[in-house]
C-alpha positions as CSV (number, residue, x, y, z in Angstrom):
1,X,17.3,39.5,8.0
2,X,17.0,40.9,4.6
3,X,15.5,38.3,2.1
4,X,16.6,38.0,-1.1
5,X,14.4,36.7,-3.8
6,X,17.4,36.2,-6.2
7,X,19.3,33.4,-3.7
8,X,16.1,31.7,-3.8
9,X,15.9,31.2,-7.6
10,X,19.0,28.9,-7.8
11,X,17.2,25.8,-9.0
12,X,15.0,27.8,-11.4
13,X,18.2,29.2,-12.6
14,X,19.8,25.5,-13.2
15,X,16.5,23.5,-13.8
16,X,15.0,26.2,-16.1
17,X,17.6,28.0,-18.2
18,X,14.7,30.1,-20.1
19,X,12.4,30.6,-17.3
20,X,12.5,34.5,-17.3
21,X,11.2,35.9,-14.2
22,X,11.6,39.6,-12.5
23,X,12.3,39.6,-8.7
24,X,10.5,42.9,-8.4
25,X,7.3,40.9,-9.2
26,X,7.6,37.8,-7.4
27,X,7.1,39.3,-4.0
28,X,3.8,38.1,-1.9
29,X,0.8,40.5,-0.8
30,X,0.9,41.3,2.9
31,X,-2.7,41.0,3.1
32,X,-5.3,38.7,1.4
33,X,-6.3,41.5,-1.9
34,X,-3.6,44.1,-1.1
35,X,-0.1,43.8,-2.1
36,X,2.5,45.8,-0.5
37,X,2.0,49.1,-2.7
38,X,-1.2,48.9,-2.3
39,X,-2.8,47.7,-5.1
40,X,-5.7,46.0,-5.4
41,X,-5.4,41.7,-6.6
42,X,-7.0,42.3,-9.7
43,X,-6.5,39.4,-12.4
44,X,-4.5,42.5,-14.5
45,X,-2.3,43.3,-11.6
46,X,1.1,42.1,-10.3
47,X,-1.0,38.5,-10.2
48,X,-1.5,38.0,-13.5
49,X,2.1,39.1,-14.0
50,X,3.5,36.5,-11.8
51,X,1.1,33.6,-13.7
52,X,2.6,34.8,-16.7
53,X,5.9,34.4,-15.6
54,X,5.7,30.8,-14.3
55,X,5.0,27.5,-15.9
56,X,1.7,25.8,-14.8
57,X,2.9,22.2,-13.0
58,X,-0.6,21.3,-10.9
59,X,-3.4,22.1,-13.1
60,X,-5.8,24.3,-11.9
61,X,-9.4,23.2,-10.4
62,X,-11.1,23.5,-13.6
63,X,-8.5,21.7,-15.2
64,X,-8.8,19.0,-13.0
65,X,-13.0,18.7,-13.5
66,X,-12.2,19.2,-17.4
67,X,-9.1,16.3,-17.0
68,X,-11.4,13.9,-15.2
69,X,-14.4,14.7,-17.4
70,X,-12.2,14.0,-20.3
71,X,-10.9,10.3,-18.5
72,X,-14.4,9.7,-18.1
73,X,-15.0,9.5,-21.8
74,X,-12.2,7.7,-22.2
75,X,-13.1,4.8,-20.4
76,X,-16.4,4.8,-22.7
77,X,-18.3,7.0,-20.3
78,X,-18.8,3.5,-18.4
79,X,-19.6,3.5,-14.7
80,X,-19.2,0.6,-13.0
81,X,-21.8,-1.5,-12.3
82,X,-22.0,-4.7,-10.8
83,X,-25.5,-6.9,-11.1
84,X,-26.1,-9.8,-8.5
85,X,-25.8,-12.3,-11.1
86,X,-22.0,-11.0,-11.5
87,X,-21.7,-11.4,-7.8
88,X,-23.1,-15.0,-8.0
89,X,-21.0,-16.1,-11.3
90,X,-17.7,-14.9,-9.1
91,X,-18.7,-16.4,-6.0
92,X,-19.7,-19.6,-8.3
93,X,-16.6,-19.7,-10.6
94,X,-14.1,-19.2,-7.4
95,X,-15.7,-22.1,-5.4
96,X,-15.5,-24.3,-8.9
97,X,-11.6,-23.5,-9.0
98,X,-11.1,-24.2,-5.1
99,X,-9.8,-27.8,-5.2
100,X,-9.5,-28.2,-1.9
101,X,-11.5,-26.2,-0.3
102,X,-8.6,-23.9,0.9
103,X,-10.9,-20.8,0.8
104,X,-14.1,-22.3,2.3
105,X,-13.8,-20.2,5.1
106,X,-13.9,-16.8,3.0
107,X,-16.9,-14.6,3.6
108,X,-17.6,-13.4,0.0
109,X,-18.2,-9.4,0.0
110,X,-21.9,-8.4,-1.1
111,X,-22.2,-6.6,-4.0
112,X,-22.4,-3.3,-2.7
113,X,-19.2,-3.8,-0.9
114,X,-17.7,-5.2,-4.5
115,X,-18.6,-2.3,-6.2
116,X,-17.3,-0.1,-3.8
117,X,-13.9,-2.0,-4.0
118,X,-13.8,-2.3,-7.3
119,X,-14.3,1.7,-8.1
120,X,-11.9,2.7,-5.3
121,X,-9.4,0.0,-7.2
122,X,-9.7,1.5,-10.6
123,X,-10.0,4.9,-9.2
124,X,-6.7,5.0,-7.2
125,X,-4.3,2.0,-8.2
126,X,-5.3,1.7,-12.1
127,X,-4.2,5.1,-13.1
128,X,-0.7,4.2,-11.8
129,X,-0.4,0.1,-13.1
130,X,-2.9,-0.1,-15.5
131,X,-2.8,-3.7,-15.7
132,X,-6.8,-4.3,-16.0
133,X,-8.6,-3.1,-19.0
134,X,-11.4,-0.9,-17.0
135,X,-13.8,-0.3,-20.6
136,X,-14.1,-4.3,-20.8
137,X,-13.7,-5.5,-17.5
138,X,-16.1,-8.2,-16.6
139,X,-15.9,-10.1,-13.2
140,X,-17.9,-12.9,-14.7
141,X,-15.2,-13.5,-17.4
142,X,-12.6,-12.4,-15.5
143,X,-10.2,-14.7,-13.3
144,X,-11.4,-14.8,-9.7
145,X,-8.0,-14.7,-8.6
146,X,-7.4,-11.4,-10.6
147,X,-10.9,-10.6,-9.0
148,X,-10.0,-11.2,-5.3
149,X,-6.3,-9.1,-5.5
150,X,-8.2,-5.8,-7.1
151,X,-10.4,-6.5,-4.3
152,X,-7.9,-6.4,-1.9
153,X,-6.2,-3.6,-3.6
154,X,-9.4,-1.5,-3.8
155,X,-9.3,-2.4,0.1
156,X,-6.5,-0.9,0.8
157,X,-7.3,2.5,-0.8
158,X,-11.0,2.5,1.4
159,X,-9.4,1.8,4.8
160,X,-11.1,-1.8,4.8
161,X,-7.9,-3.4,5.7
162,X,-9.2,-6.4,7.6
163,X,-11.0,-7.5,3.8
164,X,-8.2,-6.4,2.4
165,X,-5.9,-8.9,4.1
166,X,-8.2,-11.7,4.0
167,X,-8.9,-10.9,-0.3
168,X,-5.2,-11.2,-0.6
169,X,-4.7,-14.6,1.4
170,X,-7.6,-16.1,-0.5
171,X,-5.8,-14.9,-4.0
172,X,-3.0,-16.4,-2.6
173,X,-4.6,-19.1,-2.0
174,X,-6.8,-19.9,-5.2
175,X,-3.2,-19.0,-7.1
176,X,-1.5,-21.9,-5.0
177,X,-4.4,-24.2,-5.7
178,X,-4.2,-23.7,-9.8
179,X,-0.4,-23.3,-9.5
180,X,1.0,-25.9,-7.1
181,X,4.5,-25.8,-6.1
182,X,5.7,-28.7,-8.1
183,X,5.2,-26.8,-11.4
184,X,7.6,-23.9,-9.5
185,X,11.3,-25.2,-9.6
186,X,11.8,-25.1,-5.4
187,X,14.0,-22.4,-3.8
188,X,16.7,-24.0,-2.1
189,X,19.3,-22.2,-0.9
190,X,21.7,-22.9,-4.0
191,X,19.6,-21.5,-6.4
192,X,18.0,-18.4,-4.1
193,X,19.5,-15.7,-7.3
């Protein structure tokens, strides 16, 4: 079977009316540093053609140290750190909002493990919902609620899926407790749109 590189440039064709590529120089080496006419994969040869010729969609590794670097500063060069007395003032301020006790069976995480969750939340879910201000993010001022579900997001994205689950419920819980249901008009099944 003869391949042709040209029926395999359809979408480019469609997607990218000025992408200007040659076939002749889109072929791949048939060994790792040779291509097929023997030439040696210098950054001047047919590879530095074919990088010329194509549009850069996944930046390249130092791109991606000079992208995070860059992200770095713009959270104010501010790593997270959690003290003890932030752990305390959460622990403190969610048992001052808990009513009725619904959460007194919730193991509060220690502040290792809340720092870990915490970093894994604004490292993987916060770039794509940023919904929590990471440069002035303070757990102490922060609603333990709003604490407990990036907690239980953070979870997630560590494999901890057992804290996770029981993060969440307590949210749920504390949310229930501030927000009862007779403040929520009631779901019947008239008025479920």
């Amino acid at each position: 079977m003869d391949l042709n590189v040209d029926d395999l440039m359809f979408l480019e064709d469609s997607l990218f009316p000025d992408f200007h590529y040659d076939t002749n120089k889109l072929i791949p080496p048939l060994h790792q540093g040779h291509y097929a006419n023997g030439e040696d994969n210098t950054p001047s040869g047919p590879r530095q053609i074919l990088l010329s010729c194509t549009r850069q969609v996944t930046p390249s590794p130092e791109e991606c140290n000079q992208q995070s670097h860059q992200q770095a500063q713009n959270v104010g060069g501010r790593v997270l750190r959690l003290p003890q007395e932030d752990v305390n003032t959460f622990e403190k301020n969610t048992l001052d909002i808990d009513n009725y006790g619904l959460i007194s069976n919730f193991i509060f995480p220690s502040r290792i493990r809340m720092t870990r969750l915490l970093s894994a939340y604004f490292e993987y879910f916060d770039p794509h919902a940023p919904i929590v201000h990471r440069a002035s993010f303070d757990v102490q001022k922060s609603h333990p609620a709003l604490v407990l579900a990036m907690l239980a997001i953070g979870g997630l994205h560590v494999s901890e899926r057992e804290f996770a689950v029981l993060a969440y419920e307590a949210c749920s819980k504390l949310l229930y407790n501030v927000y009862p249901p007779t403040l929520v008009h009631p779901r019947t099944p008239t008025n479920m749109c």
